[in-house]
Structures are given as C-alpha cells and as structure tokens.
PDB file as gemmi writes it, atoms N, CA and C in Angstrom:
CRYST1    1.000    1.000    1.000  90.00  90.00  90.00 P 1                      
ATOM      1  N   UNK A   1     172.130 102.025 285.774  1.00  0.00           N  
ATOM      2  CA  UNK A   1     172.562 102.328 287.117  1.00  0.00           C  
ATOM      3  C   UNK A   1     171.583 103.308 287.754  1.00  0.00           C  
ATOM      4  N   UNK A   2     171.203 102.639 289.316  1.00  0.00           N  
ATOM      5  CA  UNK A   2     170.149 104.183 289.605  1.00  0.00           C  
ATOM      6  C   UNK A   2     170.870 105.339 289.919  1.00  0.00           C  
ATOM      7  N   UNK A   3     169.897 106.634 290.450  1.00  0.00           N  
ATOM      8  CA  UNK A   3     170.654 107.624 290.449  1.00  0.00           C  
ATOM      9  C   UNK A   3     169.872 108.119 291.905  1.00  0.00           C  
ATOM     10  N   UNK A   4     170.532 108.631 293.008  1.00  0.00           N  
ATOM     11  CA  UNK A   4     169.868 109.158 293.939  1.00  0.00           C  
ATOM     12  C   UNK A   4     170.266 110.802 293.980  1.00  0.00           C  
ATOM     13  N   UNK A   5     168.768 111.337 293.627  1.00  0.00           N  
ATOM     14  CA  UNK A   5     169.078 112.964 293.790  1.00  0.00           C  
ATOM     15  C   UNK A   5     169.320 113.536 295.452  1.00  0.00           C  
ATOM     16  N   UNK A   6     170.422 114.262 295.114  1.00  0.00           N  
ATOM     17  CA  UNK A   6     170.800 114.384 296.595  1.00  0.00           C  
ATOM     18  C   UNK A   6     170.392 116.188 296.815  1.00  0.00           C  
ATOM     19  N   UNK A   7     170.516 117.169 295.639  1.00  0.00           N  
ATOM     20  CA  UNK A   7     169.993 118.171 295.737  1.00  0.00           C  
ATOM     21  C   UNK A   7     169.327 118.960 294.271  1.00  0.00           C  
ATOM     22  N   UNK A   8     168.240 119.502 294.586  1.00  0.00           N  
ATOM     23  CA  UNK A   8     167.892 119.939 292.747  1.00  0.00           C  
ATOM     24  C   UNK A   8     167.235 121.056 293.355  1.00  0.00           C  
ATOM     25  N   UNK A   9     167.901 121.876 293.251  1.00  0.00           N  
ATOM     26  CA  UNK A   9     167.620 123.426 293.857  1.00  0.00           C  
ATOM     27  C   UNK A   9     167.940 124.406 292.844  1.00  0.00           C  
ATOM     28  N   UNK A  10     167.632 125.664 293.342  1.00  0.00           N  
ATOM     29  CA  UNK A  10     167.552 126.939 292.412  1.00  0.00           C  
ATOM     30  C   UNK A  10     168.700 127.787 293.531  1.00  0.00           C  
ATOM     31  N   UNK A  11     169.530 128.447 292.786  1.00  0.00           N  
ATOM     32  CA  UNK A  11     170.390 129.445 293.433  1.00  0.00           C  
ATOM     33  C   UNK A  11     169.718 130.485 294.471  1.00  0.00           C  
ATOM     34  N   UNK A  12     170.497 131.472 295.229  1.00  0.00           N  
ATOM     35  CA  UNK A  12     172.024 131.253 294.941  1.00  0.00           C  
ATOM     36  C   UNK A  12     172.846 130.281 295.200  1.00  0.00           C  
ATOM     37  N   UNK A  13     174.279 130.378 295.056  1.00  0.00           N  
ATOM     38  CA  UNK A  13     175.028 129.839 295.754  1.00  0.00           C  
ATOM     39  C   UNK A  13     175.252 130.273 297.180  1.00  0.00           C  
ATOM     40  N   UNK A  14     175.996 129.724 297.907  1.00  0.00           N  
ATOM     41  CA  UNK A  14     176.437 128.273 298.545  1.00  0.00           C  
ATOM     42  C   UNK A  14     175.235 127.106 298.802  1.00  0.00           C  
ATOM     43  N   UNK A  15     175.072 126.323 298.133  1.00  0.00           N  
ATOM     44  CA  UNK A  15     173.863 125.611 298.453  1.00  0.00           C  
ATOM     45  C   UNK A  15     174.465 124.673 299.517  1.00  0.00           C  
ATOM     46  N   UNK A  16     173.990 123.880 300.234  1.00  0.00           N  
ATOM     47  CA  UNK A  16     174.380 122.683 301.257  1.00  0.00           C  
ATOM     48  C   UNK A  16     172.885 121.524 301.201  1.00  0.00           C  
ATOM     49  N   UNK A  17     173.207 120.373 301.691  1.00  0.00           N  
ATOM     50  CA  UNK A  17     172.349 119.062 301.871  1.00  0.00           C  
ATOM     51  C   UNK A  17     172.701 117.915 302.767  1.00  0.00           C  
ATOM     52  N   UNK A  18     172.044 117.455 303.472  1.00  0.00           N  
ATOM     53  CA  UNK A  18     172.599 116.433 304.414  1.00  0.00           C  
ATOM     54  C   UNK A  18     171.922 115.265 303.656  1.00  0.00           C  
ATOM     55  N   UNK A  19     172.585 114.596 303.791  1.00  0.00           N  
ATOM     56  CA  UNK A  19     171.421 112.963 302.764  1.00  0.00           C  
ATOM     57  C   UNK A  19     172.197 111.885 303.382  1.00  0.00           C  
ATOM     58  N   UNK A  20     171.750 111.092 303.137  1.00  0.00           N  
ATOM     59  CA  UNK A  20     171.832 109.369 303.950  1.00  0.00           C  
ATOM     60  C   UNK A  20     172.070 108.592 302.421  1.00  0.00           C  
ATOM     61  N   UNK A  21     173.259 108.712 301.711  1.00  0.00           N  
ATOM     62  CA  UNK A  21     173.427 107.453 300.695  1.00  0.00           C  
ATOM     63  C   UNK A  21     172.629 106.183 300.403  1.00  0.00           C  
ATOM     64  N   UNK A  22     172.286 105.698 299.399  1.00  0.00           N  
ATOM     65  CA  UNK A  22     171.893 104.450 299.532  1.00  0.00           C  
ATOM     66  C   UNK A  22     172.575 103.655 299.586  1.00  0.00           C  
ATOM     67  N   UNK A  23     173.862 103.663 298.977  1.00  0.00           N  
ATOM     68  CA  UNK A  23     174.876 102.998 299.185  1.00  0.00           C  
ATOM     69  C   UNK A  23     176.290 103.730 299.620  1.00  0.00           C  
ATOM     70  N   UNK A  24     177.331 102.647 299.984  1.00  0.00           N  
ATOM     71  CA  UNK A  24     178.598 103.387 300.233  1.00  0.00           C  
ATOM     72  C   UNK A  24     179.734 102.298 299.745  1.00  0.00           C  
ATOM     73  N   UNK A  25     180.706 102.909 299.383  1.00  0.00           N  
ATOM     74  CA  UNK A  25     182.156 102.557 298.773  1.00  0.00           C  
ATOM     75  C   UNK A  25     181.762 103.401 297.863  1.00  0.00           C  
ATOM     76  N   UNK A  26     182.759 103.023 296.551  1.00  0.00           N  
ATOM     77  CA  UNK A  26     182.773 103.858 295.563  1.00  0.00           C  
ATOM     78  C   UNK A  26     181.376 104.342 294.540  1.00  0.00           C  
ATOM     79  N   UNK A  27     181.897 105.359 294.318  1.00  0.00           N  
ATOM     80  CA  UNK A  27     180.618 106.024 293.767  1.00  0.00           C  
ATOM     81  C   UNK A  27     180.504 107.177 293.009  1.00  0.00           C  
ATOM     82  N   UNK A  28     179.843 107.672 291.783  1.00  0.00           N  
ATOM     83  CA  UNK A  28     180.144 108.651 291.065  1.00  0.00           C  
ATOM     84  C   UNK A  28     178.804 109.751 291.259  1.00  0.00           C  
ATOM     85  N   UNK A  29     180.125 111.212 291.631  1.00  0.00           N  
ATOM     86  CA  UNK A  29     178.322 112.056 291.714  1.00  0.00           C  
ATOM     87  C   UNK A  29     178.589 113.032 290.301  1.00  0.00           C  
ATOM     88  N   UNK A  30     177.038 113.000 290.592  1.00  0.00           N  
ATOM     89  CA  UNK A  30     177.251 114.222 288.825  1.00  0.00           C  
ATOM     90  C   UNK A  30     176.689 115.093 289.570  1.00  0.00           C  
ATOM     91  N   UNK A  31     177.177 116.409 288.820  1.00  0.00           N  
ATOM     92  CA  UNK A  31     176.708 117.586 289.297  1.00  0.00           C  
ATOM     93  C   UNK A  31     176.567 118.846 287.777  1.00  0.00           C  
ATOM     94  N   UNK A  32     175.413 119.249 287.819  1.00  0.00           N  
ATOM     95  CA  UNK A  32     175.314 120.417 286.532  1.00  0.00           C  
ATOM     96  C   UNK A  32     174.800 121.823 287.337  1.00  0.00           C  
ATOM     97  N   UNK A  33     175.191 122.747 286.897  1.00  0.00           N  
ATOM     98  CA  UNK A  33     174.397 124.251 287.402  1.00  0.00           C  
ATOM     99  C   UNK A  33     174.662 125.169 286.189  1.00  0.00           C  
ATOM    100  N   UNK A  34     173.755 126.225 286.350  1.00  0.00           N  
ATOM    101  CA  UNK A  34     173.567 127.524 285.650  1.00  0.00           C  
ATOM    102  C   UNK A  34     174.301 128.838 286.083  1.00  0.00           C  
ATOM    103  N   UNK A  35     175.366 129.398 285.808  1.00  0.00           N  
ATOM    104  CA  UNK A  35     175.364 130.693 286.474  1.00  0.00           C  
ATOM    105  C   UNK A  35     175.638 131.727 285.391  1.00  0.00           C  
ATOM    106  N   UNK A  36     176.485 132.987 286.136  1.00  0.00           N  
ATOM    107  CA  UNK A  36     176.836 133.849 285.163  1.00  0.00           C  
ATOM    108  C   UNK A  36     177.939 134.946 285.764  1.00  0.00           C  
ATOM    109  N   UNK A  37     178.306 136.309 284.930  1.00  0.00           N  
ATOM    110  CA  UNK A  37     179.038 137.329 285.714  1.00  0.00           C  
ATOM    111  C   UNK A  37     178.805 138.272 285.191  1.00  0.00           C  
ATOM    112  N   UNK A  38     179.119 139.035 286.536  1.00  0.00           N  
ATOM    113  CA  UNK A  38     178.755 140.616 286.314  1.00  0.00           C  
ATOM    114  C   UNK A  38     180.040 141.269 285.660  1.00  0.00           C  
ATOM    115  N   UNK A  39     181.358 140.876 285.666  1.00  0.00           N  
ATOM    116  CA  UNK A  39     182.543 141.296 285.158  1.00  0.00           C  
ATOM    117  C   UNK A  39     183.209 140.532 284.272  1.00  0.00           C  
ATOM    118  N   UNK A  40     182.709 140.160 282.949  1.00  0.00           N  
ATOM    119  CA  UNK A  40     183.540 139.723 281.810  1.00  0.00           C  
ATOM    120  C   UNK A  40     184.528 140.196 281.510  1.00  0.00           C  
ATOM    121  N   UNK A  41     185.659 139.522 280.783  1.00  0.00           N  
ATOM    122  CA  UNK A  41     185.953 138.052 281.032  1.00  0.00           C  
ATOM    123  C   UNK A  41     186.366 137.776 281.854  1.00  0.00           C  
ATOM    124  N   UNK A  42     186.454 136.494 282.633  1.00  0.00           N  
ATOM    125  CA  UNK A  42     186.613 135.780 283.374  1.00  0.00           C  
ATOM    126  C   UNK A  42     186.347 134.245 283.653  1.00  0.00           C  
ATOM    127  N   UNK A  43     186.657 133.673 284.524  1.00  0.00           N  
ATOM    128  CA  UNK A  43     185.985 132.408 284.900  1.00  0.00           C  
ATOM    129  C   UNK A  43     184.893 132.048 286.066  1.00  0.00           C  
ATOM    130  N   UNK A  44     184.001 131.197 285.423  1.00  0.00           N  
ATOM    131  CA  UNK A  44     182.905 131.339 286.657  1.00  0.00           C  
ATOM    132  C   UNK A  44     182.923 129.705 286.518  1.00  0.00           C  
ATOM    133  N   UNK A  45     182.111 129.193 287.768  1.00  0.00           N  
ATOM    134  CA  UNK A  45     182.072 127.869 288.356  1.00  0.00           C  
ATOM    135  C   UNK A  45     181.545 127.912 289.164  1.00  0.00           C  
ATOM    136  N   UNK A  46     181.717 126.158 289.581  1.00  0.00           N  
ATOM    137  CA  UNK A  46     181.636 126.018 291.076  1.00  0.00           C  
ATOM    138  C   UNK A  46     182.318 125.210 292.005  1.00  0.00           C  
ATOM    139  N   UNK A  47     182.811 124.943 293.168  1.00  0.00           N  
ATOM    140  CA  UNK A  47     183.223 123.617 294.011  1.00  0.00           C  
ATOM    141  C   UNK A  47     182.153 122.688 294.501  1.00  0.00           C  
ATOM    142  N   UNK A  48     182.891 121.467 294.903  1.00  0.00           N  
ATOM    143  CA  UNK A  48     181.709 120.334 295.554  1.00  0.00           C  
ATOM    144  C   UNK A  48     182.730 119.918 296.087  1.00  0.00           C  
ATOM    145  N   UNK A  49     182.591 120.501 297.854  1.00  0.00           N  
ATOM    146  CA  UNK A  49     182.515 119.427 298.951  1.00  0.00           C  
ATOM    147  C   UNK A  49     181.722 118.654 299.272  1.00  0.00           C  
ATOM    148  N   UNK A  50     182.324 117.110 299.924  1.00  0.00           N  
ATOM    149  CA  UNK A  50     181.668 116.469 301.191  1.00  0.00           C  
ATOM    150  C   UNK A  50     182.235 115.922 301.873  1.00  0.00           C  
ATOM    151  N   UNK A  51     181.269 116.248 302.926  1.00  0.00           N  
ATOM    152  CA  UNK A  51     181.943 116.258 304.482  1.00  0.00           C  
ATOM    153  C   UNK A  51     183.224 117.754 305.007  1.00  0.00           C  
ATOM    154  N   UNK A  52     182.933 118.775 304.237  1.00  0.00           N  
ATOM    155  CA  UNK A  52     183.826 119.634 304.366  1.00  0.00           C  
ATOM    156  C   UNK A  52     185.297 119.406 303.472  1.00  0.00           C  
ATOM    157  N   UNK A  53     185.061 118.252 302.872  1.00  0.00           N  
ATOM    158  CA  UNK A  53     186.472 118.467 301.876  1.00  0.00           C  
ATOM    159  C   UNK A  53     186.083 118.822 300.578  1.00  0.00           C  
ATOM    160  N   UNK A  54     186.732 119.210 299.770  1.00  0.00           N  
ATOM    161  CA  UNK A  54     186.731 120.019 298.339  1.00  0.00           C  
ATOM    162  C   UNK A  54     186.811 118.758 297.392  1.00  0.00           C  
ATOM    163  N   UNK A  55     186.075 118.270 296.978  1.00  0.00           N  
ATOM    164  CA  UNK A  55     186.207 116.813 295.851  1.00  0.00           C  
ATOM    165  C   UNK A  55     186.533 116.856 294.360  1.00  0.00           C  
ATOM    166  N   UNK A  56     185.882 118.190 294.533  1.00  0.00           N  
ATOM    167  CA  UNK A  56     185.691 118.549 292.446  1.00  0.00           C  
ATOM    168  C   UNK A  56     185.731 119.906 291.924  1.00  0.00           C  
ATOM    169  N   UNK A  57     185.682 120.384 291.418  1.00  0.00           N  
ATOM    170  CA  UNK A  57     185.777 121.629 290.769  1.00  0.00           C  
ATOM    171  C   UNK A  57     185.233 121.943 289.121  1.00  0.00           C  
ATOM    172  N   UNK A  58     184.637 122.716 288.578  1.00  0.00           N  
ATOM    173  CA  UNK A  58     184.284 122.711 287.104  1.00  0.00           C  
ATOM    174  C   UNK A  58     184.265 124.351 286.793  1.00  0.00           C  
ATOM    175  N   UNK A  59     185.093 124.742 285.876  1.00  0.00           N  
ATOM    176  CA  UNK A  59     184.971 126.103 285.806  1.00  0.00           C  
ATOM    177  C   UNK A  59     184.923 126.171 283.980  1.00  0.00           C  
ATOM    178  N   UNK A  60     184.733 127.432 283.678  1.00  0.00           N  
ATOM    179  CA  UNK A  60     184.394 128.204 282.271  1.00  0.00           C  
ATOM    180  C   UNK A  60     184.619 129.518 282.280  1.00  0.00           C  
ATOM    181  N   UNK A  61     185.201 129.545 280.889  1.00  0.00           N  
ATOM    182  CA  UNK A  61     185.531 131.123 280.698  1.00  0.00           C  
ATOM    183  C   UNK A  61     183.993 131.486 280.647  1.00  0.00           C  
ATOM    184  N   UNK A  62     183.629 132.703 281.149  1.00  0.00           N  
ATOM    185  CA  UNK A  62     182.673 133.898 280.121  1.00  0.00           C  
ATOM    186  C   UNK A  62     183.146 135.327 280.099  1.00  0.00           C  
ATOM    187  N   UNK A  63     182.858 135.283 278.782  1.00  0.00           N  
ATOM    188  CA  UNK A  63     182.910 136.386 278.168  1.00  0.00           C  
ATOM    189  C   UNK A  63     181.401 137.271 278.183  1.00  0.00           C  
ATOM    190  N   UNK A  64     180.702 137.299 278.194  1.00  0.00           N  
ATOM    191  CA  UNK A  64     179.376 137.914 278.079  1.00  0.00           C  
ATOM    192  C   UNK A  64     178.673 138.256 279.287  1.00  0.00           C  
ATOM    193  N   UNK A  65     178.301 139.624 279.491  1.00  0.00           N  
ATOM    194  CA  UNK A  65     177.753 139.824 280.564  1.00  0.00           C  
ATOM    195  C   UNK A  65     177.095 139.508 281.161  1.00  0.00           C  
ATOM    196  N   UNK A  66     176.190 139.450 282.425  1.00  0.00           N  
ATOM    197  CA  UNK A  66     174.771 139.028 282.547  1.00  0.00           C  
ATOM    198  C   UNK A  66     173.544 137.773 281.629  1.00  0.00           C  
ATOM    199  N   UNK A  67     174.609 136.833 281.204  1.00  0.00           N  
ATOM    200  CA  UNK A  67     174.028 136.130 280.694  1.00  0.00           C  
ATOM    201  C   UNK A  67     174.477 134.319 281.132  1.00  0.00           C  
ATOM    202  N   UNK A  68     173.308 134.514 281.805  1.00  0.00           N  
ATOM    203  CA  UNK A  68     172.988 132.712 282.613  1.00  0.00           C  
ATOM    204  C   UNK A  68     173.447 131.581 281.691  1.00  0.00           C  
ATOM    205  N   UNK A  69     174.894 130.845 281.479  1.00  0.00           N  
ATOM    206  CA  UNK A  69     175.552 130.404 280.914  1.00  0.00           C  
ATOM    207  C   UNK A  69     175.359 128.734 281.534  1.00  0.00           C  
ATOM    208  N   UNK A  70     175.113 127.503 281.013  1.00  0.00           N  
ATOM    209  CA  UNK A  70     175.013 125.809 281.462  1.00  0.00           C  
ATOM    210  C   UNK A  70     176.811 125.731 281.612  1.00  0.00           C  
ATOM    211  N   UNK A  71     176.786 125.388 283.279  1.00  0.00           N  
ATOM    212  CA  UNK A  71     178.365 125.092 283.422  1.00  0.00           C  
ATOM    213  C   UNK A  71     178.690 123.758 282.879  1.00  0.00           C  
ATOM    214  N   UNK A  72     179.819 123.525 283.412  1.00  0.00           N  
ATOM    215  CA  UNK A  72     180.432 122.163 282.567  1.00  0.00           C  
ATOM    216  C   UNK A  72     179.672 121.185 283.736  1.00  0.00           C  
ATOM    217  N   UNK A  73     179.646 120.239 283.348  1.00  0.00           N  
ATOM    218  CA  UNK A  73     179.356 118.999 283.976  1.00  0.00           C  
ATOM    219  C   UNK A  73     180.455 118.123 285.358  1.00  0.00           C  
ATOM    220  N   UNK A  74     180.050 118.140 286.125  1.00  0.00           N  
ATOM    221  CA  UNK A  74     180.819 117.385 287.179  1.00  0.00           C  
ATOM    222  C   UNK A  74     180.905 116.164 287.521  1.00  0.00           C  
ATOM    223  N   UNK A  75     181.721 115.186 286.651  1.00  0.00           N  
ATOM    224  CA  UNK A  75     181.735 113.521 286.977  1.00  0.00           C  
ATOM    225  C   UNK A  75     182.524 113.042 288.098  1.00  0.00           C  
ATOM    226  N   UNK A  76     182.822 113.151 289.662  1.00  0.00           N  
ATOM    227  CA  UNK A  76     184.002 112.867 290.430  1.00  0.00           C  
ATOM    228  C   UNK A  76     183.419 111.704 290.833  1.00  0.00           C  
ATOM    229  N   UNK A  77     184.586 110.762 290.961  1.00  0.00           N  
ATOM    230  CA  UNK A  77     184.691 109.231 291.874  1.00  0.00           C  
ATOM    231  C   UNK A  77     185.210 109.808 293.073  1.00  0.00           C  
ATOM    232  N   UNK A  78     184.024 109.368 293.943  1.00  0.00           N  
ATOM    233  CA  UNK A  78     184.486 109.173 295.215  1.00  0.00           C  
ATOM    234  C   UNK A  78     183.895 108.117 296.151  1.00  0.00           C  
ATOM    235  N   UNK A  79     184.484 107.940 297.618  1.00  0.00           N  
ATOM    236  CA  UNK A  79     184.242 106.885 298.313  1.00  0.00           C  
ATOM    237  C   UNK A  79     183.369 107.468 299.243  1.00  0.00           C  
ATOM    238  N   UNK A  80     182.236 106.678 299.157  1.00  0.00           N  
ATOM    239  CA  UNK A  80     181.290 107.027 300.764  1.00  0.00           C  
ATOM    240  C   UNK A  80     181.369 106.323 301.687  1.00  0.00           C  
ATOM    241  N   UNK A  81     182.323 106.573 302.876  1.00  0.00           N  
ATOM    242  CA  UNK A  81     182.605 105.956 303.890  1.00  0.00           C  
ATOM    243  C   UNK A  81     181.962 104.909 304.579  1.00  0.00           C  
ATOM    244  N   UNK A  82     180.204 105.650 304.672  1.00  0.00           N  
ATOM    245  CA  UNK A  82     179.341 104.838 305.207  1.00  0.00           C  
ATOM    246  C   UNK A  82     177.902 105.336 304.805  1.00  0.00           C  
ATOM    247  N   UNK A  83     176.942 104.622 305.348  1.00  0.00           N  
ATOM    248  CA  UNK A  83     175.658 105.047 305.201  1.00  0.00           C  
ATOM    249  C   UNK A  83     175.369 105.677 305.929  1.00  0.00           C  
ATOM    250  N   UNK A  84     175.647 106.224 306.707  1.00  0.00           N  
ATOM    251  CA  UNK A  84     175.136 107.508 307.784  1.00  0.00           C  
ATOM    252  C   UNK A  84     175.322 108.724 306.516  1.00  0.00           C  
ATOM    253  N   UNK A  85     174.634 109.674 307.408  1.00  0.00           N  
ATOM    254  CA  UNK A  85     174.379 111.434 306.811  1.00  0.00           C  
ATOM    255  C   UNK A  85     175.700 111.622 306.190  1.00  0.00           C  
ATOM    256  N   UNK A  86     175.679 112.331 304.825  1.00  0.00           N  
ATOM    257  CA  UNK A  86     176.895 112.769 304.252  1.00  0.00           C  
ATOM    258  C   UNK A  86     176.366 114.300 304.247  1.00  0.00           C  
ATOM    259  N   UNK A  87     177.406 115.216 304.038  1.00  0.00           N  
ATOM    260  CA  UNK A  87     176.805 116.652 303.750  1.00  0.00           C  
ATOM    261  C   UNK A  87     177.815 116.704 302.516  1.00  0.00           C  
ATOM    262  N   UNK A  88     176.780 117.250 301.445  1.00  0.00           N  
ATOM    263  CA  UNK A  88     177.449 118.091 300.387  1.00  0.00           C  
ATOM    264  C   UNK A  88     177.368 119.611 300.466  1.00  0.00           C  
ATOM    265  N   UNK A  89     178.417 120.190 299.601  1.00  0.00           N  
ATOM    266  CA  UNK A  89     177.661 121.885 299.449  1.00  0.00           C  
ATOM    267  C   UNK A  89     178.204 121.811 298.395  1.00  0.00           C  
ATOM    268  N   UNK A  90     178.102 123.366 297.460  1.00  0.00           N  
ATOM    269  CA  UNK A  90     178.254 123.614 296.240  1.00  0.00           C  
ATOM    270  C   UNK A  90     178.546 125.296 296.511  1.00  0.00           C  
ATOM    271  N   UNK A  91     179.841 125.427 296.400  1.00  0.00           N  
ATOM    272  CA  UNK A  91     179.864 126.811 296.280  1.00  0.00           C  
ATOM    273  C   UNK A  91     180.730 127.410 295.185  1.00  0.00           C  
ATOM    274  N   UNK A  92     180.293 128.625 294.939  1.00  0.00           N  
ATOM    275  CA  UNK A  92     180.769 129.858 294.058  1.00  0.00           C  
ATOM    276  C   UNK A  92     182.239 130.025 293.804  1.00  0.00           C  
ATOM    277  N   UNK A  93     182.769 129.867 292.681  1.00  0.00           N  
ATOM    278  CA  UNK A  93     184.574 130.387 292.723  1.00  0.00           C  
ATOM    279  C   UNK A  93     184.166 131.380 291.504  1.00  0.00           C  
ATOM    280  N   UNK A  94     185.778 131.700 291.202  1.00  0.00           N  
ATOM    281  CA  UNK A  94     186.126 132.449 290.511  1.00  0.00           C  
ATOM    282  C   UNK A  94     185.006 134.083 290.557  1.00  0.00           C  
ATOM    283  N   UNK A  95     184.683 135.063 289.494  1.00  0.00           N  
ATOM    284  CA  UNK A  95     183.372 135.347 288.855  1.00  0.00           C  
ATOM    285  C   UNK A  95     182.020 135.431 289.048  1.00  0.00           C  
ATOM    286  N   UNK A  96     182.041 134.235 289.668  1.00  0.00           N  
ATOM    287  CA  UNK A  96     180.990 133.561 289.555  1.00  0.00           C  
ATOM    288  C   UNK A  96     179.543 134.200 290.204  1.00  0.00           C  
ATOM    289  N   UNK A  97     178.459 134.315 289.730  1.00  0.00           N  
ATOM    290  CA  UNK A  97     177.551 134.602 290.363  1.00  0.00           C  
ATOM    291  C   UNK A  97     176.309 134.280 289.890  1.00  0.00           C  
ATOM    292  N   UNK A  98     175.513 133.977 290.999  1.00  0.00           N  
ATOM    293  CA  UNK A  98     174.051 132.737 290.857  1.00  0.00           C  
ATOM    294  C   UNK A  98     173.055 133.553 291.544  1.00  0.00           C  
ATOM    295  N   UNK A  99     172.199 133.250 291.138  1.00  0.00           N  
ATOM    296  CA  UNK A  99     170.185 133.844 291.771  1.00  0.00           C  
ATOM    297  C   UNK A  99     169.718 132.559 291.662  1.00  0.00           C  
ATOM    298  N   UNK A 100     168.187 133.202 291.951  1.00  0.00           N  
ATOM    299  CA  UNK A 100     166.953 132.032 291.662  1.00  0.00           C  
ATOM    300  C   UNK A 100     167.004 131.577 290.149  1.00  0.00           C  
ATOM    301  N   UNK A 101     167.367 132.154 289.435  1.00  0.00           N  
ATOM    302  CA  UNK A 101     167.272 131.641 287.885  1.00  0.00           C  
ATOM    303  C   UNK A 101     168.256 130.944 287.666  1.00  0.00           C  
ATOM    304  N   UNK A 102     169.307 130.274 288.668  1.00  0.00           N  
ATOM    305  CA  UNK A 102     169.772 129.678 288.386  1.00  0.00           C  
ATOM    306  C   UNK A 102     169.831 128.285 288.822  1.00  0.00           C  
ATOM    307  N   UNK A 103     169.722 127.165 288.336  1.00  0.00           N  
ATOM    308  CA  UNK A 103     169.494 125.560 288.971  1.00  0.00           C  
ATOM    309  C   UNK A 103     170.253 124.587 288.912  1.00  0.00           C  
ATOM    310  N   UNK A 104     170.770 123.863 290.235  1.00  0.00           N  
ATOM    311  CA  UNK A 104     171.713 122.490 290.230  1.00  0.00           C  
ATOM    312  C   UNK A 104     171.021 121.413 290.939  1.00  0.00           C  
ATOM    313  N   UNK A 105     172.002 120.581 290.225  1.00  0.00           N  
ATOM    314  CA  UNK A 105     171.510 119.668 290.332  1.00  0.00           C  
ATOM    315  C   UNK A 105     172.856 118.338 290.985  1.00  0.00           C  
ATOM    316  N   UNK A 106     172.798 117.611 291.588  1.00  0.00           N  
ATOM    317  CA  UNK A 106     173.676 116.874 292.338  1.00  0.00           C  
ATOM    318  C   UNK A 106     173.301 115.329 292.097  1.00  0.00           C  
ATOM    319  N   UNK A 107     173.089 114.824 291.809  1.00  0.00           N  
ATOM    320  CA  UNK A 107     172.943 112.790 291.740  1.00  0.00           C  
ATOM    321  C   UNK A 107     173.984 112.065 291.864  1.00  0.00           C  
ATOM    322  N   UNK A 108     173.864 111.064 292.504  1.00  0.00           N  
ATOM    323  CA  UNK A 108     174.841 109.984 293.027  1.00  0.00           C  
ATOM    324  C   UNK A 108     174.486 108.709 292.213  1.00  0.00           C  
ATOM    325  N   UNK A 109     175.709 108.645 291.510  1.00  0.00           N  
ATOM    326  CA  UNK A 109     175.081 107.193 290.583  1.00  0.00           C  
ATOM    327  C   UNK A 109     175.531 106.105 291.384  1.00  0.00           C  
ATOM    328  N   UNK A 110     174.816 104.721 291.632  1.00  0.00           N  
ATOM    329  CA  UNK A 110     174.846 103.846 292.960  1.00  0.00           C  
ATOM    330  C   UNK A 110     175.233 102.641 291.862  1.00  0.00           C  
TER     331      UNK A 110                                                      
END                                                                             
C-alpha cells in the first residue's frame, strides 16, 4: 500500500499541515513522535486533528525526567471527504513537552 507523507517535522508541538490527499474515502493515517516531561510521573502524548476535529489520541506514562521517550504509535481509520486541502495538526496533552529534538511523523496509507 503507498504511503503519502503529509508531515515529518521536528518539534515543538502544536505542529499543523495543509495537504491535498491523493486519495479520499477511507483511509488509515499513522502517526509516531518523540517527546518527554519536565514533571514525572505522569502522562505525555499527543492529539491528531483534521479539519479541526480531534480523530486520535496516543498517550504514555513517564516516569523519568527529561528524557526524550518514542510515543506509542497512531493507527486511526478515517474518511477523507474529498480531494481538496485537508489540514492536520498534532498537539501536546497531558505532561507533555517537545523541542527540536523531537520528530513526527504523519503518513496516510492510500
């Protein structure tokens, strides 16, 4: 299956992207990032909207301070309305906190 990268950026968070699908109906995006926290324990993550709605979510305990932790992986099915501009973003919950050392990544499997 191909994969269209829709964002592969370096933190911080809130990242955002406007992209033009290659395709539309159903469709699976993956999403991976790096972060960490300044206040252990807790949970750190992130969300993925598009189009301004909230689609997915992936969070993790950490326990360890200041140390740039691989979040969980983000598999959501969703429907792309159409081929016009979609906007994604990716933002910060819980904990959570991202720099330049940290990198996501977004693909749309078609």
């Amino acid at each position: 299956m191909p994969l269209q990268t829709i964002i592969h950026a370096n933190g911080p968070l809130p990242l955002t992207e406007t992209f033009t699908p290659q395709a539309d109906g159903p469709v699976v995006l993956i999403v991976t990032g790096t972060a960490w926290s300044k206040s252990p324990p807790g949970k750190i993550g992130y969300a993925v909207s598009l189009n301004g709605t909230v689609i997915g979510s992936a969070t993790m305990f950490a326990n360890i301070n200041a140390d740039h932790m691989t979040l969980p992986t983000l598999f959501v099915n969703v429907v792309i309305p159409s081929n016009q501009p979609q906007k994604i973003a990716i933002t910060a919950v819980g904990n959570t906190v991202t720099d330049l050392n940290d990198n996501f990544v977004v693909q749309l499997m078609l």
